[in-house]
N, C-alpha and C positions, 0 to 999 in steps of 0.2 A: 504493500500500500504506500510504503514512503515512495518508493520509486515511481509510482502511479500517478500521486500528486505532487510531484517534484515540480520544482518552476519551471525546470525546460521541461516538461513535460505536457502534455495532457490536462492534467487534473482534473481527469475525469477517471473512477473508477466504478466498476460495476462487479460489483459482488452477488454470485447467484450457487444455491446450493440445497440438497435435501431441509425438510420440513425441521427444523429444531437444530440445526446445525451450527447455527451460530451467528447469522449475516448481521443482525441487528446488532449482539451485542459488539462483534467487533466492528463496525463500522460508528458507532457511540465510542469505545472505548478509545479509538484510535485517534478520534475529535478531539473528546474529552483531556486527553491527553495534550494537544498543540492548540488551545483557544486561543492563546496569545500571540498564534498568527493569523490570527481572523479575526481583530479586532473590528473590523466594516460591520460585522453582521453574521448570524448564526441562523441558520435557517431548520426545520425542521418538519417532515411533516410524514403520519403513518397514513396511507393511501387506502388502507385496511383489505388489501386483496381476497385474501386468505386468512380469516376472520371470521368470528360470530356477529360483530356488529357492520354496518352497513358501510357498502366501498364508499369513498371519499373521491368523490366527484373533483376530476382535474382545475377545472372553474373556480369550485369552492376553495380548492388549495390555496390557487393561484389568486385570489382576494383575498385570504391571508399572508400571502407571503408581503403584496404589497401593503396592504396596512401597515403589517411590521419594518418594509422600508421605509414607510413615513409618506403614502401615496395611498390613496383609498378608491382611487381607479371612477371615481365620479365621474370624472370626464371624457372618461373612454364610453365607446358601445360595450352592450356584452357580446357581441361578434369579436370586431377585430382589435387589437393594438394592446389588449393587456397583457400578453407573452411578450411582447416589443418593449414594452413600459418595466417590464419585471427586469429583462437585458437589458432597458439602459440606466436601469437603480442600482444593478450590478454589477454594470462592465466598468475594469479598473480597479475597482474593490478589491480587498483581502478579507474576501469571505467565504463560506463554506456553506452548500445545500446539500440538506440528507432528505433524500426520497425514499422509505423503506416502505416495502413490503408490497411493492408493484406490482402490475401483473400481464401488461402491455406496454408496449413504445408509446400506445394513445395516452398513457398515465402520464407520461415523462414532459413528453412534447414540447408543451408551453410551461412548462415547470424550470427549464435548461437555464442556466444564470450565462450572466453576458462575459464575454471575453476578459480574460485574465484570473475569473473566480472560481473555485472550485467546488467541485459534484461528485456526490457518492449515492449510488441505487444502488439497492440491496431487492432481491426477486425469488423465489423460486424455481421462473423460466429463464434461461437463456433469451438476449432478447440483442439479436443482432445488430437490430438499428443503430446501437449505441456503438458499435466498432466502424459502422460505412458515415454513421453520417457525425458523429464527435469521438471518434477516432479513442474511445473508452479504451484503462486496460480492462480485461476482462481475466478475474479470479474466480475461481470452481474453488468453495470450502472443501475440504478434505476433513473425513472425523479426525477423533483425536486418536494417536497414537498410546499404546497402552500408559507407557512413563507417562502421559502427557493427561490420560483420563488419570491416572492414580493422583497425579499431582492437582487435578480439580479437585477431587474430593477432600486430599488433604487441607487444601487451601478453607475448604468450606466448611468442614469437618475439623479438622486439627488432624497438626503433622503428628502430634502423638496419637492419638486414637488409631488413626489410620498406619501410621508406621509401625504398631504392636504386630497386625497382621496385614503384610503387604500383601504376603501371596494369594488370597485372598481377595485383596483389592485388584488385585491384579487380574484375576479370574471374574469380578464381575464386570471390569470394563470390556475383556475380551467379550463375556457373555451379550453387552451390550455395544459391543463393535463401537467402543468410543463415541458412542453419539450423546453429543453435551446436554440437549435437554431429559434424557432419560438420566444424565449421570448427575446431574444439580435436582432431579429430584429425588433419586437416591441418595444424595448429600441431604437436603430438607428433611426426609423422612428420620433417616439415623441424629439431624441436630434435634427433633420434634423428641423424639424417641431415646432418650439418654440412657434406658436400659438394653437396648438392644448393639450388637455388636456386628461387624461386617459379613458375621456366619449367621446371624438371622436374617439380613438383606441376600446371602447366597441364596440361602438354602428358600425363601419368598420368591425370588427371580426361578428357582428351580424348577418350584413345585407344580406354578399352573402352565396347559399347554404353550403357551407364548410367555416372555416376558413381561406382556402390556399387564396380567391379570392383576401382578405384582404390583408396577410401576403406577398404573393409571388407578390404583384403588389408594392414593396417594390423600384425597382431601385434601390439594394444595391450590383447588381452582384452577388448576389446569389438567390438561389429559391428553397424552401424546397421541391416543387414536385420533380423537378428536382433531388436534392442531393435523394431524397427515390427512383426516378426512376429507379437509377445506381442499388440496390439492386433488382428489381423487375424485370429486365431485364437479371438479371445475374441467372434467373430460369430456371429449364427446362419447355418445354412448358405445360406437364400435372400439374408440383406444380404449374404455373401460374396461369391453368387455376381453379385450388384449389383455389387457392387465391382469385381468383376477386367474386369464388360463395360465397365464404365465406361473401365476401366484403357485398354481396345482404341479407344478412340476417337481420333484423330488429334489430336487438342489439347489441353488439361488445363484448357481451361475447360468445364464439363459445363453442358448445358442438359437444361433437367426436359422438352421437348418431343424434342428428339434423344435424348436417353436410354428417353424410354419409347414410341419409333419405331422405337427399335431392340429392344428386349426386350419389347414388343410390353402394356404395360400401361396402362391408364387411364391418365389425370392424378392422382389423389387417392391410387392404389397410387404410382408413381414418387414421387411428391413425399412420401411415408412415407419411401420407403427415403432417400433423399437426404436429407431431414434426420434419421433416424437416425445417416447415416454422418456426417454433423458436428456431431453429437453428441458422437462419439466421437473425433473431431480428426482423421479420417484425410481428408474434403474440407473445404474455406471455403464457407459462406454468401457470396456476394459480393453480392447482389442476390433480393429472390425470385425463385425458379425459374433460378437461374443461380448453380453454384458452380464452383470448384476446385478440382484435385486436385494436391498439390507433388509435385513431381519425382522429391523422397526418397518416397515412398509411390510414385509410379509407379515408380519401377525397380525398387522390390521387385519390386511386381505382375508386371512386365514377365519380369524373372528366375525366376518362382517357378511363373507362370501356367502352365506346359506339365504343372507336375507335378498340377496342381487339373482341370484341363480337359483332356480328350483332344481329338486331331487331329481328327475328324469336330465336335464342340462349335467347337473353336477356328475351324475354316473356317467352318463356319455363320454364326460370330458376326462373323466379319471378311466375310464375304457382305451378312449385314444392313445392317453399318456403311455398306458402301459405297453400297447399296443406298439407305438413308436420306438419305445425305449428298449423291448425286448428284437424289435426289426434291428436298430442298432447292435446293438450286444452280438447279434448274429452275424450281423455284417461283421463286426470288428473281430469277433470270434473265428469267422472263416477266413480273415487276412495273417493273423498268428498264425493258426492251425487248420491248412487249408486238407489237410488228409484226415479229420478227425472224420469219424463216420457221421454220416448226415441225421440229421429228425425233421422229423415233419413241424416246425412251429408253427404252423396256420399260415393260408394264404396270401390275408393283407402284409401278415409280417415278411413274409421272403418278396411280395413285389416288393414292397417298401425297400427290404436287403439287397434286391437284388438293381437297384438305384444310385446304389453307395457305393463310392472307390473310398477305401482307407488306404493309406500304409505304414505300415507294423508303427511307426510313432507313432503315427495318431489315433491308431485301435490303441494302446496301450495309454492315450495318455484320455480318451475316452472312459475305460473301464476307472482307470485313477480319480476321473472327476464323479464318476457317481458312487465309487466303493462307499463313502460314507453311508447313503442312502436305498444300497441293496435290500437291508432286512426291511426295511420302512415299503420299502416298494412291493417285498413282500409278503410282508403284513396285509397291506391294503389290499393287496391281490385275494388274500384267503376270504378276508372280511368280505368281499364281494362275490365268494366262490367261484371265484376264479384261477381255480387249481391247473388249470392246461398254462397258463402263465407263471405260474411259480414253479412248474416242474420246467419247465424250459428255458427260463430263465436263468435258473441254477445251474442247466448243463451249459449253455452258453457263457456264463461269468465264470465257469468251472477253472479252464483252463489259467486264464490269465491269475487269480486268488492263487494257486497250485505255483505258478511260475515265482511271485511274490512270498512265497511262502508266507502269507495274512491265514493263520490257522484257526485264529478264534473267528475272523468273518467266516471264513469257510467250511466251521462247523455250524455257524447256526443259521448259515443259507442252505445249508445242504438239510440240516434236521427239518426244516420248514418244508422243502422240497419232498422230501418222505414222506410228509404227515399228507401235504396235500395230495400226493401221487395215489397213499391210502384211500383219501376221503373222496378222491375224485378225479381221476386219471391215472388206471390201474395200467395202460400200456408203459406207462413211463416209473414202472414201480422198480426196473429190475436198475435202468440208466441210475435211479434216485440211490437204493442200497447201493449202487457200486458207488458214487459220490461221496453220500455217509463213510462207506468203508474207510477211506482214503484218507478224509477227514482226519477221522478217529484215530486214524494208525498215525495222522502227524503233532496230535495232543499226547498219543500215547498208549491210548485206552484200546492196546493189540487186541485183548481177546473180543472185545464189541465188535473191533473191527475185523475181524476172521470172520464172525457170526455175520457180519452186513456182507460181506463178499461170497459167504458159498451162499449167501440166501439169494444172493441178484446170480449165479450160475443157475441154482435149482428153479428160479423165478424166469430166467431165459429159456431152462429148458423145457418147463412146461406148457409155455409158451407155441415151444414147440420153434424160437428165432433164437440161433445162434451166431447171431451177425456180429453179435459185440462181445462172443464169449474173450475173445483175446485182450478187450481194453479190460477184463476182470481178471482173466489172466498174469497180467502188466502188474493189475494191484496186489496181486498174491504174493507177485515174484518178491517185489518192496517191502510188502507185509513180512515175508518172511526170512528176508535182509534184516530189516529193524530188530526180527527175534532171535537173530543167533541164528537162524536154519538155513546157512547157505545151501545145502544141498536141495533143498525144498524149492528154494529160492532155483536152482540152474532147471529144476524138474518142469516149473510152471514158465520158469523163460523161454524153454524149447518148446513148451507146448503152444506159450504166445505164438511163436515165431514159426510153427507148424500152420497154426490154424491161421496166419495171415496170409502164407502163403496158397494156403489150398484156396483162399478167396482172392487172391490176386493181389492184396494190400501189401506192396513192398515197403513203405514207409513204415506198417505195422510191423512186419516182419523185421526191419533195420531195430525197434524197438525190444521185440522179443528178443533178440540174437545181443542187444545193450545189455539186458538186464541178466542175459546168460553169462555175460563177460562177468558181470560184477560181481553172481557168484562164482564165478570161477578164480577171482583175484580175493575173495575170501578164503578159496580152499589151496591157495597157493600154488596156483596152475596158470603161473603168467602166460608160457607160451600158448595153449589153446584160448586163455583171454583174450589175449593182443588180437591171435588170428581172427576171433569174432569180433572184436571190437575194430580191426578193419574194414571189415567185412560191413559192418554195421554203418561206419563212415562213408564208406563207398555207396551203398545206395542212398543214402541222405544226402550227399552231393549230386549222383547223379538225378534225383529226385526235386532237387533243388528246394529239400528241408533245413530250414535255418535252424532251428528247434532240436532234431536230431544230429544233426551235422553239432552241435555246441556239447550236446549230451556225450557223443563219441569221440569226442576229442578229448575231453575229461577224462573220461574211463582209460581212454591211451594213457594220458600223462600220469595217471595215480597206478598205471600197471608198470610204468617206467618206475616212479618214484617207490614203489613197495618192490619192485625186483630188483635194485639199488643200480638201475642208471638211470642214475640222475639227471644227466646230460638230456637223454629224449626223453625223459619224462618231466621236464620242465617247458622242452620246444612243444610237445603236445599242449602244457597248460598253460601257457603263455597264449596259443592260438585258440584255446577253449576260453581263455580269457578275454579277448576282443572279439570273439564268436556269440557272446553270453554279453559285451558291451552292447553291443548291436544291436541286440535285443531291446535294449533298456531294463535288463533282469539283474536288480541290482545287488540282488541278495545275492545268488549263484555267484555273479563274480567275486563278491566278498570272500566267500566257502574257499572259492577257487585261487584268490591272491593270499589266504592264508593258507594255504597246500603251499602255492608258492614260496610263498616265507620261509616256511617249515623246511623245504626242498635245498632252498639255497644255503639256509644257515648248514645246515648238512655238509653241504658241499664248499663252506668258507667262502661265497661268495659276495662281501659284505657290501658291496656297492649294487648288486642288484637286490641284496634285502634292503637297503637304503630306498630307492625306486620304488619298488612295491611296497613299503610301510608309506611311501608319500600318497602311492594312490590309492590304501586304503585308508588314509587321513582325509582323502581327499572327494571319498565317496562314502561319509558320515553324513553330511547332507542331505543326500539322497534316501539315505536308510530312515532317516529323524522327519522324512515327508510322510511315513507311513504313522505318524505316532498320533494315537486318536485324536489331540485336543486339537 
């Protein structure tokens, strides 16, 4: 702002930003602060845009500003000359106009102070006029950053109270994504309140479905649905009805391609409305085609939605969603794992899938954005009975959860998965137990998992399809790896790697002949390892599997490393190791640069365990993206 209203400057600045965010008080404070350069005159006026009481007619402003110049505008018509009369009471002057809380260019207009004085609108909208025609800077508030919320409350609250339990404080400005009128009224309630501590204020933000339930039951005469309402209202009713679908989507970061998959519009309509709405501060711009919607705007929506939308709309729209989001999952699932044996997801879902180019980044960085939201999505699925999307669902997010080794998500999308397959979609009973199995075997809990895998064999075979006995196979071989029974373990690899072949699946079959190697390098039988674990590599290259081709290259270097040359069995894991970057599988390569490690200290090679301690310092990062909060 100093720079905005600097003498060679402009001085003009336009401040615009989410509902409660701050515009008002900072553009007051920042006044308040230099009046002693504005000795001419102080000007001030709320235009009441976005308000319970009645907008303030530009006219009306503009007859108080002059009275307060010492011109009471008698002489003029009410037509023309009193914007002319206001510019030339002001031009030359060292004074300052604050326009707050506008809600058009028509508010500003004739409000504009004459050359050399200075001007600050504070809005809601984005309002361009102020850039083409007085060359405005134009500032977007930003919430507040955690240190920067914690330090509001201190301020409001006391640095002791608040500094007893930061971490604490710290967790409720996250919960409230720094936005300053939820966090000053968190500060009012705890000063109201001298018995309650900042783990009564968590554990109140916690309790009810949104935040707002906590916040707005404040009794402080004001109510942040409310104050976001006046924005929400002031839409047309098509971007409204944007809005609230928006609202329904399972994450609050909005993409312009899932958005108008689901409400069924062009690219060039969708990508209107969505920059309309951030326009108006109710989502972020984050990227093109890719915005968000804060938390405070969603729980309004969320609270408010039933009364906008009837139940036959609202099921529709949570139909679609789910609808779109599992056509995704699918697409993105068959760019990973393009040989994974196929299912039937339903027909809207594969046109939809079969519309979509990913690659492997951006399947992988898809499943990352909604892993949060998985069990919630299928929750809502069950609630609906809509069990054919929760078992399919599960298999398509299968793969990527399994890559990321995320075990706790991946037991309890997979246990949902089972229940629903039970209660309603018995074909997809036997895919769901092997899923569970796999699960269970990476928590630990072997024997449940033995019992989920021969029960999805005996469930395939009564079936009478044994099209996917070998993906249960795969899991057996693992299962029994994990327990000590290598020999179990080479019994059910061969059989994988049997049954892939007799169906023609050589990528499966490179899989079965993987997981032969690895018991074969438990019973200390390097040389038939290696030869399968070539063997293995060879047709994932020539198959042009990224997935397998990273798996066999591992298996080589740990047959090198345990049959003590060390030399190729570090060139294998160094190439398993940018095989497995590639990916973006970031756990695997960690596994794999501490074999590394292990490899070279062996061999005294202390400048290449230098290197690889750098990169796996250097891929903590990445690992700290998977951690819940």
């Amino acid at each position: 702002m100093d720079d905005a209203m600097a003498a060679d400057s402009s001085r003009c600045c336009m401040l615009w930003g989410l509902a409660g965010s701050g515009k008002t008080t900072l553009a007051l404070a920042w006044a308040n602060a230099r009046l002693d350069d504005y000795p001419d005159g102080r000007f001030f006026v709320d235009m009441r845009a976005y308000s319970n009481a009645p907008h303030v007619e530009p006219r009306d402003a503009l007859r108080a500003f002059l009275a307060a110049a010492g011109s009471g505008g008698s002489d003029l018509s009410d037509e023309t000359g009193w914007g002319n009369a206001f510019r030339g009471a002001t031009a030359g002057k060292r004074t300052i106009v604050i326009v707050d809380n506008v809600s058009s260019y028509d508010d500003i207009q004739e409000l504009i102070p004459g050359m050399g004085a200075s001007l600050i609108v504070t809005s809601r909208r984005a309002i361009p006029e102020m850039i083409v025609h007085h060359q405005a800077h134009v500032l977007k508030l930003p919430l507040l950053s955690v240190e920067e919320g914690v330090e509001l409350l201190a301020e409001r609250v006391g640095f002791v109270r608040v500094g007893k339990d930061s971490r604490t404080a710290a967790r409720i400005v996250e919960l409230l994504e720094g936005h300053p009128l939820a966090l000053a009224i968190v500060a009012a309630k705890l000063a109201l309140h001298t018995t309650w501590d900042l783990g009564d204020v968590l554990r109140g933000i916690q309790a009810g479905d949104t935040p707002l339930r906590f916040i707005d039951d404040a009794e402080l005469g004001i109510e942040i649905g409310k104050v976001v309402s006046w924005s929400v209202e002031d839409l047309d009713a098509e971007t409204k009805y944007v809005l609230y679908v928006a609202s329904m989507l399972p994450t609050t970061e909005l993409s312009s391609l899932v958005l108008r998959l689901v409400l069924g519009h062009d690219e060039y309509t969708c990508d209107r409305y969505l920059r309309a709405l951030s326009l108006v501060s109710l989502i972020d711009e984050v990227r093109p085609g890719h915005y968000r919607m804060h938390d405070i705007i969603r729980a309004y929506l969320t609270e408010t939605r039933a009364q906008v939308l009837d139940d036959d709309l609202l099921a529709g729209i949570a139909q679609q969603v789910r609808t779109t989001y599992l056509a995704l999952c699918f697409a993105a699932d068959r760019t990973i794992d393009p040989n994974r044996h196929p299912i039937d997801v339903g027909e809207v879902p594969e046109t939809i899938a079969n519309e979509i180019r990913f690659t492997v980044p951006e399947a992988l960085a898809w499943f990352s954005a909604i892993t949060p939201s998985m069990v919630r999505l299928m929750d809502e699925a069950f609630d609906a009975r809509d069990h054919a999307f929760a078992t399919r669902f599960a298999w398509c997010v299968n793969t990527y959860l399994y890559w990321r080794q995320d075990v706790s998500k991946t037991l309890a999308v997979q246990e949902r998965a089972l229940r629903a397959a039970i209660e309603g979609d018995p074909s997809m009973e036997a895919q769901c137990r092997r899923g569970l199995g796999r699960a269970l075997a990476d928590v630990g809990q072997l024997g449940r998992a033995k019992e989920e895998l021969l029960a999805a064999l005996n469930r395939e075979t009564s079936l009478g399809d044994t099209s996917q006995a070998a993906s249960t196979q795969h899991a057996m071989a693992e299962l029994c790896l994990r327990s000590d029974e290598p020999l179990e373990a080479l019994g059910w690899g061969f059989r994988a790697a049997k049954e892939s072949r007799r169906r023609g699946n050589t990528v499966r079959e490179a899989r079965g002949l993987y997981d032969a190697a690895r018991a074969l390098v438990e019973l200390d039988h390097f040389t038939w390892a290696e030869t399968l674990g070539v063997r293995s590599l060879a047709i994932c290259e020539e198959e042009a599997n990224a997935y397998g081709r990273a798996l066999a290259l591992r298996v080589l270097g740990t047959i090198g490393v345990r049959s003590g040359n060390l030399e190729t069995g570090c060139t294998w894991l160094e190439r398993a190791w940018r095989a497995e970057e590639a990916l973006g599988n970031s756990r695997s390569v960690r596994v794999i640069l501490q074999q590394l490690e292990d490899a070279y200290q062996q061999a005294g090679d202390e400048s290449s365990v230098a290197e690889v301690h750098r990169a796996l310092v250097e891929l903590d990062h990445f690992i700290d993206m998977d951690d819940p909060r």
